[in-house]
C-alpha positions, 0 to 999 in steps of 0.5 A: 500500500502506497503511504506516500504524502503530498502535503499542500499549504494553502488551498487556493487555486494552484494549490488545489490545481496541484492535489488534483495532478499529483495527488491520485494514490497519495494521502494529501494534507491539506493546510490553510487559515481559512476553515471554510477554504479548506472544508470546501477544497477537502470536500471537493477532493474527496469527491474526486476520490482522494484520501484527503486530510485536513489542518488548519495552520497559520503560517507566521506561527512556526508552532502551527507550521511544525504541527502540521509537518507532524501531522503529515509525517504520522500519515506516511512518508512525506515526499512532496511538500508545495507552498501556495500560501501567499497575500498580494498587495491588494489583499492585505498590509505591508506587514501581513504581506511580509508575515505571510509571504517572507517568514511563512515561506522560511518557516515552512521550508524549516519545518517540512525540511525536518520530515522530508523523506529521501528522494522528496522535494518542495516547491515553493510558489514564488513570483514574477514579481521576485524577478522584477525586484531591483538588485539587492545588495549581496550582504542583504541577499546573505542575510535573506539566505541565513538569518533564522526565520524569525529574525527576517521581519526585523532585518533593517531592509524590512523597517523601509518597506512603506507599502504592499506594493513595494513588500510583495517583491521583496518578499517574494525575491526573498522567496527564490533567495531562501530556497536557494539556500535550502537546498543545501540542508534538504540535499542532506536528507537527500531531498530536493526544494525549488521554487516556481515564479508564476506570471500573470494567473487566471486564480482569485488573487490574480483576478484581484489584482488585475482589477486594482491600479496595477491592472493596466501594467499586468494586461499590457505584459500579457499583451505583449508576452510570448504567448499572449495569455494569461496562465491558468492554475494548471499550467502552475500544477504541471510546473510543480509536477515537473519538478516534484518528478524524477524528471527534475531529479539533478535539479535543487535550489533553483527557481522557475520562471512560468509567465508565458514569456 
């Protein structure tokens, strides 16, 4: 019997995108803040035949996200781990942005980088945006990579962040930044972690987005990208596959750019 586990923080499109592609013959925990997210997404699963369960967890909170890395190691052997969790500038203030989207993601990395078994990997759902960040100085990118994860939040760069907009790139810069870094202790459990950096997604929080001031810019790059389109949760889900497979099994510490061009 498969006791394999797919663990997914934050049952938002792609991360529900992600449990229907990879999650067949799996035990699939679930994790999110919001209940009734999370109620609906696990119903939903279950329908479709996946062994699912559920936990809530609030990410900045390294007690909740060690709970549910305990959880899903009581379940079987932890072989993928995929991070959605995230707030968008239009969704939240500087800092629930930089709470949920900087220290969430390393405090995760942490935890799940404690049960992952031998040949697992992680993927962490990063950003376009991260790419579009201006270059940071190499001693703020070191710390960014080695400071403990609660220390993140009162770096000096932090305290000159004065808006959502300007938090939500750094965040997610430091996303690719901190993954990087991790491959090394992960590659001592002989596992893997990589991040992806989506484009412009067809999910709610994209929607959200393209209905703010930000809107204009985000069509007028879909207009003039490679393909002309926005991308949808499963083009993110076929990423994740990819890089969770054998197919991606020389490749760590590594982030992955799906935009479309």
């Amino acid at each position: 019997m498969n006791n394999d586990v797919l663990v997914i923080i934050g049952v938002g499109g792609m991360g529900v995108s992600v449990a229907r592609r990879v999650g067949a013959g799996r035990t699939i925990v679930l994790a999110d803040i919001n209940a009734g997210g999370l109620k609906a997404a696990a119903a939903a699963l279950t329908e479709d035949g996946h062994q699912v369960l559920t936990r809530e967890v609030d990410v900045t909170s390294r007690s909740s996200v060690a709970a549910v890395a305990a959880a899903a190691k009581a379940a079987g052997r932890v072989m993928s781990v995929v991070h959605t969790a995230g707030l968008s500038p239009q969704q939240a203030s500087t800092e629930a942005v930089l709470a949920v989207d900087l220290l969430g993601v390393a405090l995760s990395i942490d935890e799940f980088g404690k049960v992952i078994e031998p040949g697992g990997a992680g993927v962490v759902i990063a950003s376009m945006a991260g790419h579009m960040q201006p270059a940071l100085d190499p001693a703020l990118e070191r710390q960014l990579a080695s400071v403990p994860a609660e220390e993140l939040l009162g770096l000096e760069a932090c305290s000159t962040i004065t808006s959502s907009q300007m938090a939500y790139p750094f965040a997610k810069r430091a996303n690719q930044i901190r993954v990087a870094a991790a491959a090394g202790s992960w590659g001592e459990r002989g596992a893997r972690i990589n991040s992806i950096s989506p484009g412009v997604i067809s999910t709610a929080m994209g929607r959200l987005e393209l209905g703010s001031e930000s809107g204009t810019l985000m069509r007028a790059m879909v207009e003039n990208s490679g393909l002309r389109r926005y991308g949808s949760p499963e083009d993110i889900a076929a990423a994740t596959e990819f890089l969770l497979g054998p197919s991606a099994a020389f490749i760590t510490g590594t982030d992955l750019l799906v935009d479309g061009g």
